[in-house]
KOLDO-399028 format. One line per field, with one value per residue: x, y negated, z of N, C-alpha, C, CB in turn; residue in three letters; residue number from 1. Coordinates in nm, 4 decimals. Atoms other than C-alpha are relative to their C-alpha. Glycine has a CB too. Example, Ala and Ser with C-alpha at 12.3 -4.5 7.8 and 13.67 -1.06 7.14 Angstrom:
# residues 2
n.x: 0.0890  -0.0820 $
n.y: 0.1190  0.1190 $
n.z: 0.0000  -0.0060 $
ca.x: 1.2300  1.3670 $
ca.y: 0.4500  0.1060 $
ca.z: 0.7800  0.7140 $
c.x: 0.0900  -0.0770 $
c.y: -0.1200  -0.1090 $
c.z: 0.0000  0.0730 $
cb.x: -0.0992  0.0414 $
cb.y: -0.0027  -0.0462 $
cb.z: 0.1246  -0.1415 $
aa: ala  ser $
i: 1  2 $
//
This chain:
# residues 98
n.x: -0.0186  -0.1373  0.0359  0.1074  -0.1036  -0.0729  0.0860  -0.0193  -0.1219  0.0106  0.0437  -0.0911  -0.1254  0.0283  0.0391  -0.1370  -0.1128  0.0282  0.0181  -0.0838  -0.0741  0.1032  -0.0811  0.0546  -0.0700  -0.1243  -0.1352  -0.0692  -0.1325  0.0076  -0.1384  0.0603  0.0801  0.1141  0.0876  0.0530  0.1250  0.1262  0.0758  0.1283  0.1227  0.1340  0.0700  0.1026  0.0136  -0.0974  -0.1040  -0.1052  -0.0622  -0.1356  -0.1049  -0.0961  -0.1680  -0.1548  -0.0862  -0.0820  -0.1424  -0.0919  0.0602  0.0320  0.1817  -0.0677  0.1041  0.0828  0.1394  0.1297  0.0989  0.1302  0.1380  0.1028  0.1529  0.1295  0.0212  0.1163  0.0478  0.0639  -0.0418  0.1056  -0.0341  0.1465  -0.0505  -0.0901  0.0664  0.0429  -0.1196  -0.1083  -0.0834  -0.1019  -0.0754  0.0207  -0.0455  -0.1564  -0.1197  -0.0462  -0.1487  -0.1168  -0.1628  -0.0593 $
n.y: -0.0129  -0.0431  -0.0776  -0.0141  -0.0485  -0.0702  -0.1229  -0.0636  -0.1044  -0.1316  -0.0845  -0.0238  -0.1150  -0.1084  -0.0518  -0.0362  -0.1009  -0.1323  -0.0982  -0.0862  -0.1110  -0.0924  0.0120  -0.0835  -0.1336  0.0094  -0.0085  -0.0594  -0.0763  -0.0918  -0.1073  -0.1584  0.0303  -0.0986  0.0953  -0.0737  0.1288  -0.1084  0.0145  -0.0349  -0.0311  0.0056  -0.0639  -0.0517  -0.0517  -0.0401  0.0898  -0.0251  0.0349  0.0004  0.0257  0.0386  -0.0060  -0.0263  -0.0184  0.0943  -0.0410  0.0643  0.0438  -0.0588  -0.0767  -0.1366  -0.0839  0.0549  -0.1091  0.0522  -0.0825  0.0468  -0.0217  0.0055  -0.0305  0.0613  0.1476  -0.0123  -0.0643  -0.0211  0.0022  -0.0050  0.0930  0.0822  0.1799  0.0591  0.1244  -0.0471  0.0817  -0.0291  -0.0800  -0.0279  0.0898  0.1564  -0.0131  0.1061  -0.1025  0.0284  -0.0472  -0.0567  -0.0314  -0.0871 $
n.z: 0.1432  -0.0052  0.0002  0.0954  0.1184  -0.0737  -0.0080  0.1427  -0.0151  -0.0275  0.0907  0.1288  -0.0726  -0.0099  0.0956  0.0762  -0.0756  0.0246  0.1754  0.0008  0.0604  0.0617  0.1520  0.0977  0.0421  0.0720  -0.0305  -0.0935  0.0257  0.0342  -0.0263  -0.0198  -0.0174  0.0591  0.0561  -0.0110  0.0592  0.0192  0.1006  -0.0172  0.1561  0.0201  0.1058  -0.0228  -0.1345  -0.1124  -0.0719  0.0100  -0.1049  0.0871  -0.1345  0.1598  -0.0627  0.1119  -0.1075  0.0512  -0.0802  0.0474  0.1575  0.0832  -0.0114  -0.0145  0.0372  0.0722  0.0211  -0.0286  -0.0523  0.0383  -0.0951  0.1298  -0.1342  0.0741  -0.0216  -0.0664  -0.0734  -0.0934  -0.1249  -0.0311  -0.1042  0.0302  -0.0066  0.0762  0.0653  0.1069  0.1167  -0.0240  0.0910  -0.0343  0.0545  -0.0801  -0.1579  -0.0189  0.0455  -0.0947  0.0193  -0.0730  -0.0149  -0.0630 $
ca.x: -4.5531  -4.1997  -4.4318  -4.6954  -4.3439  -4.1558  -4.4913  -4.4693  -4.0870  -4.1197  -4.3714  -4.1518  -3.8447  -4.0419  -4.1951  -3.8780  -3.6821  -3.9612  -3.9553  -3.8005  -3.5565  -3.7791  -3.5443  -3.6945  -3.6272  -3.4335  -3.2175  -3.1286  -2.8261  -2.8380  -2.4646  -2.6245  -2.9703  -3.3070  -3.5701  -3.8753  -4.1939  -4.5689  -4.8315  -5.1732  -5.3619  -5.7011  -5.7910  -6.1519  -6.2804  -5.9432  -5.6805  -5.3007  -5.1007  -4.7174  -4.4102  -4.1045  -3.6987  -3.3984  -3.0995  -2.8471  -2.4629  -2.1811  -2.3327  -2.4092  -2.8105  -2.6873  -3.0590  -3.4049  -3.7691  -4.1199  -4.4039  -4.7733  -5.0903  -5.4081  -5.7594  -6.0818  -6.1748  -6.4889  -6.4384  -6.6730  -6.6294  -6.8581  -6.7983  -7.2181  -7.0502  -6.8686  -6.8545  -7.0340  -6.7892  -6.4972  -6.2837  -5.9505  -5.7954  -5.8808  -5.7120  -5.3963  -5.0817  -4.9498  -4.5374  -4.3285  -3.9742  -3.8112 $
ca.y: -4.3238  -4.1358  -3.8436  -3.8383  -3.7738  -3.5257  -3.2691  -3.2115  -3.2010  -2.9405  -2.7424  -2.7562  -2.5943  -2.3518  -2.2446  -2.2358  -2.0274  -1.7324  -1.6866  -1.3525  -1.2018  -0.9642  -0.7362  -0.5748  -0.2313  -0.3343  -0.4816  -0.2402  -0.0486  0.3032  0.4442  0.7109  0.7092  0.9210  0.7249  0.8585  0.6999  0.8472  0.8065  0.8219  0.9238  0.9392  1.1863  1.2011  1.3916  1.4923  1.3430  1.3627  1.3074  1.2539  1.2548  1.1611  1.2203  1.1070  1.1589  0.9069  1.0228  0.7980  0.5690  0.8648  1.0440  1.3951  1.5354  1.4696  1.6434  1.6003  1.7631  1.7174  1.7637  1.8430  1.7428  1.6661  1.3033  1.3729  1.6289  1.8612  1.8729  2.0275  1.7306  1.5356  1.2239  1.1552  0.8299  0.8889  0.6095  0.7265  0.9107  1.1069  0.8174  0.5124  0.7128  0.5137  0.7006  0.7538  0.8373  1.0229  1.0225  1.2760 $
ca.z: 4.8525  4.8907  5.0115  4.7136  4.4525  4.6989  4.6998  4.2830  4.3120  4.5176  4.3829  4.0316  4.2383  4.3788  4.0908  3.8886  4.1583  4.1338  3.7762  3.7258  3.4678  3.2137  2.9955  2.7069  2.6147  2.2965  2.5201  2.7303  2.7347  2.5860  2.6190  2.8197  2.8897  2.8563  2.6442  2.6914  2.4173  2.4771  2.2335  2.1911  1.8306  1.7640  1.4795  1.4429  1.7518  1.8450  2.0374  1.9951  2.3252  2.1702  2.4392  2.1989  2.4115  2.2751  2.5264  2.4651  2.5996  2.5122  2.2381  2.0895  2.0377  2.1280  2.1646  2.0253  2.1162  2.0783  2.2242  2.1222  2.3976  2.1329  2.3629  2.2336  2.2477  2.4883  2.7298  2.8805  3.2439  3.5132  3.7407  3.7280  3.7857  3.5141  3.3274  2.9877  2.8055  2.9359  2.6504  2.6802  2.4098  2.6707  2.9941  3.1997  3.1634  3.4392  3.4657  3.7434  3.7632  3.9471 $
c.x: 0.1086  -0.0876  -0.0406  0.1653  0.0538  -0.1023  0.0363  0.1381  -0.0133  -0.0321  0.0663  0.1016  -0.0723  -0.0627  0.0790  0.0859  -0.1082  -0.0073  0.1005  0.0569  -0.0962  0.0898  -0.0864  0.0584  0.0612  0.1287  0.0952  0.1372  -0.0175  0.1116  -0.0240  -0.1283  -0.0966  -0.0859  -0.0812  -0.1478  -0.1348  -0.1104  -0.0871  -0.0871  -0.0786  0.0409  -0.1153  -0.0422  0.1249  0.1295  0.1496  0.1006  0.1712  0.1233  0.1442  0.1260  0.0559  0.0903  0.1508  0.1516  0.1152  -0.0098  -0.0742  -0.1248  0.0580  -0.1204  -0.1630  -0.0906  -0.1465  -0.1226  -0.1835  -0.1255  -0.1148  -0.1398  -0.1261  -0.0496  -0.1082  0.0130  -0.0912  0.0071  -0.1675  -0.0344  -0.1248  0.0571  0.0679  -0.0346  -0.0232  0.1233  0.1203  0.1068  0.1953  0.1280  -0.0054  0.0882  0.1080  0.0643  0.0688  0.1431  0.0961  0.0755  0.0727  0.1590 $
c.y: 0.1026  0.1526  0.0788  0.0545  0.1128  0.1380  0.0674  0.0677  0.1384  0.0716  0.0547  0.0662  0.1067  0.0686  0.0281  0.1378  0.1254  0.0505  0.1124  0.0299  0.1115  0.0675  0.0755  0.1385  0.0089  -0.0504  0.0459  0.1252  0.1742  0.1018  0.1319  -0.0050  0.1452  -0.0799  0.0791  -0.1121  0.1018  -0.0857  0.0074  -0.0163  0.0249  0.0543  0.0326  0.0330  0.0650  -0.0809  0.0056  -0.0444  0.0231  -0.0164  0.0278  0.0192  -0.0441  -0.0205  -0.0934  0.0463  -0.1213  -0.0929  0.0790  0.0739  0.1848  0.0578  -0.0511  0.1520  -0.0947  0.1369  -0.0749  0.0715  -0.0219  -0.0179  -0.0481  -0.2026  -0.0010  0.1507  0.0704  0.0360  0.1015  -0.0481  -0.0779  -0.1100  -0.1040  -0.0765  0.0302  -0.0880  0.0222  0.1350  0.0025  -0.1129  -0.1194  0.0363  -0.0947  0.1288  -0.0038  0.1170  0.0299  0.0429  0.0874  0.0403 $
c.z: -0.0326  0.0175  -0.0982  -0.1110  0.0915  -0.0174  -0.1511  -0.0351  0.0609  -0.0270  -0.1604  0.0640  0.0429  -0.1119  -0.1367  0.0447  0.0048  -0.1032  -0.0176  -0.1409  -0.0762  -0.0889  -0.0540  -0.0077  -0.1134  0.0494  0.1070  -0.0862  -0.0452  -0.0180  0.0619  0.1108  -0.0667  -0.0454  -0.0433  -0.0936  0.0016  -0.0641  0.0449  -0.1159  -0.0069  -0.1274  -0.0107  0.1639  0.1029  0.0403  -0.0353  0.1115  -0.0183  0.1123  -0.1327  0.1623  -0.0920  0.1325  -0.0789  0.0969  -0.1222  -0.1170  -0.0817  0.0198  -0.0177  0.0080  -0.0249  0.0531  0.0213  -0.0132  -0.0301  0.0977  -0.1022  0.1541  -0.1351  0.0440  0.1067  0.0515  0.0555  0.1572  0.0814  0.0947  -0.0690  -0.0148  -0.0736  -0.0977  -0.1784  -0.1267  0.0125  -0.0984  0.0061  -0.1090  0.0937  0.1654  0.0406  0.0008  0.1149  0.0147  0.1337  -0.0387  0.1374  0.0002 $
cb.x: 0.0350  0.1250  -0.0426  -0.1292  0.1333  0.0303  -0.1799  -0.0204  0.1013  -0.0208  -0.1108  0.0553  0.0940  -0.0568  -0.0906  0.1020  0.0701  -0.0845  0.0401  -0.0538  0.0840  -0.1308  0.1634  0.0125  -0.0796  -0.0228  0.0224  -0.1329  0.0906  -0.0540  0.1100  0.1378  0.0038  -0.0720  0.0440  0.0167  0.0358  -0.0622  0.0045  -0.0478  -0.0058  -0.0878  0.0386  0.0095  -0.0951  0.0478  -0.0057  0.0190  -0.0676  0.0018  -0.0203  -0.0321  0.0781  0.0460  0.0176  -0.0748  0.0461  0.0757  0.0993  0.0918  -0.1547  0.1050  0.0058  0.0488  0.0018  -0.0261  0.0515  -0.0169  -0.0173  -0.0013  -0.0050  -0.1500  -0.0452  -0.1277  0.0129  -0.0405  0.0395  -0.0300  0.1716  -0.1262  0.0732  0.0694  0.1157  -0.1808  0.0121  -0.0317  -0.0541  -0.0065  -0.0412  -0.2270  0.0577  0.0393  0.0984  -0.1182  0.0728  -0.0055  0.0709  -0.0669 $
cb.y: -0.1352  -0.0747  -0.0189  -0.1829  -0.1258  -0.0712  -0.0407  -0.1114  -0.0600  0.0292  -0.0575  -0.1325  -0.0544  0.0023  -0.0608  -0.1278  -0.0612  0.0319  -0.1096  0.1013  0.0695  -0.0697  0.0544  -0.0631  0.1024  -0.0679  -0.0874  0.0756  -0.0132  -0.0260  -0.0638  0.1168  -0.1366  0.0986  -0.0925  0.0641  -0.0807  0.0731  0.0587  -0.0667  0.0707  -0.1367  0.0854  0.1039  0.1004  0.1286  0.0302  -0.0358  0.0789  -0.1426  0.1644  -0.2406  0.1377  -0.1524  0.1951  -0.1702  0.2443  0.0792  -0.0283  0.0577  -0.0711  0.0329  0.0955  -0.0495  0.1486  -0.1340  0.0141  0.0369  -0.1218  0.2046  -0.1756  0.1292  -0.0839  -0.0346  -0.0251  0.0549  -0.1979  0.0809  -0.0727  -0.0099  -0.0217  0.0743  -0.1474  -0.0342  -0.1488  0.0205  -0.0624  0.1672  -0.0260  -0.0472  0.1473  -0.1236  -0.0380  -0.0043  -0.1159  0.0674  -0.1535  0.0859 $
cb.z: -0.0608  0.1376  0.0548  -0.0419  -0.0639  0.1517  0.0266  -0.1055  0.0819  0.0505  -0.0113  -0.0867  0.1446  0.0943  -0.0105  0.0244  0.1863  0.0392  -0.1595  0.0617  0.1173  -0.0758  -0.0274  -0.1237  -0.0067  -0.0970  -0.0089  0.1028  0.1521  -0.0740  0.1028  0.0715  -0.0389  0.0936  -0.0940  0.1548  -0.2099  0.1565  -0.0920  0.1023  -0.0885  0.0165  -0.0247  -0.0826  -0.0220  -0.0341  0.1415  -0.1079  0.1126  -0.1228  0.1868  -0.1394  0.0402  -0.1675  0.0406  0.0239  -0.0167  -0.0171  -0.0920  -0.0290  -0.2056  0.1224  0.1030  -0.1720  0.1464  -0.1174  0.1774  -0.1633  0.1415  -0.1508  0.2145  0.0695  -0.1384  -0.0932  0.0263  -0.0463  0.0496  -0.0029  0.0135  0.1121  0.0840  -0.0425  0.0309  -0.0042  -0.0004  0.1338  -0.1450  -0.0096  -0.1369  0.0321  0.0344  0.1675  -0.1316  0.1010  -0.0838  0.0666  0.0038  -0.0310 $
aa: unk  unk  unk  unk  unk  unk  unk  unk  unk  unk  unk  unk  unk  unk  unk  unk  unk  unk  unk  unk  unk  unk  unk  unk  unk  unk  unk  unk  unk  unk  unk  unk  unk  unk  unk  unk  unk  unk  unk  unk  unk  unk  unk  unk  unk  unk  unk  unk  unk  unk  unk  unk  unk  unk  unk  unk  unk  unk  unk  unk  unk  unk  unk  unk  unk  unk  unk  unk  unk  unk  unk  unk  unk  unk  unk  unk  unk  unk  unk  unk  unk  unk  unk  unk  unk  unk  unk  unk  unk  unk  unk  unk  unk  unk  unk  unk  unk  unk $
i: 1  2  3  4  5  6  7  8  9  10  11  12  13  14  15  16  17  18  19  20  21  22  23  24  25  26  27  28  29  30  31  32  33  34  35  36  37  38  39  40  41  42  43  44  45  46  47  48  49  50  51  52  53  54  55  56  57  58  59  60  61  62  63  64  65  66  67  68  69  70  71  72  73  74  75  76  77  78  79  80  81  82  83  84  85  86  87  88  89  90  91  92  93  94  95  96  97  98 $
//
């Protein structure tokens, strides 16, 4: 009987002790930091690909840019294989740091 209670305990400790820590990005620290936000707009047939900076030094927002990538929503390619539902608003985003 001592067994049958000892299995659930356990399982509740272990499953307590992997829960991790999640911070948000409001609450991260920004004293001096690069904060980098990318977009993705749909106008009609065309796309808007948005890459937003703000450079954060000492508390203070010392520089600010944004850059805009214009595509068509539907690609022509001359790759046969390509998936007919697949539009340049649905891609993954994919981010290297260097």
């Amino acid at each position: 009987m001592k067994k049958l209670f000892f299995i659930p305990f356990l399982a509740l400790i272990v499953s307590c002790s992997n829960s991790q820590k999640e911070d948000n990005l409001e609450n991260l620290d920004k004293k001096s930091a690069r904060e980098v936000v990318l977009t993705t707009k749909t106008s009609g047939d065309t796309v808007f690909h948005i890459t937003k900076q703000i450079i954060w030094f000492n508390s203070e927002q010392i520089a600010t840019a944004v850059d805009t990538v214009v595509t068509l929503k539907k690609e022509n390619t001359w790759e046969t294989s390509q998936d007919s539902t697949l539009s340049l608003d649905k891609i993954p985003i994919y981010v290297t740091i260097q």
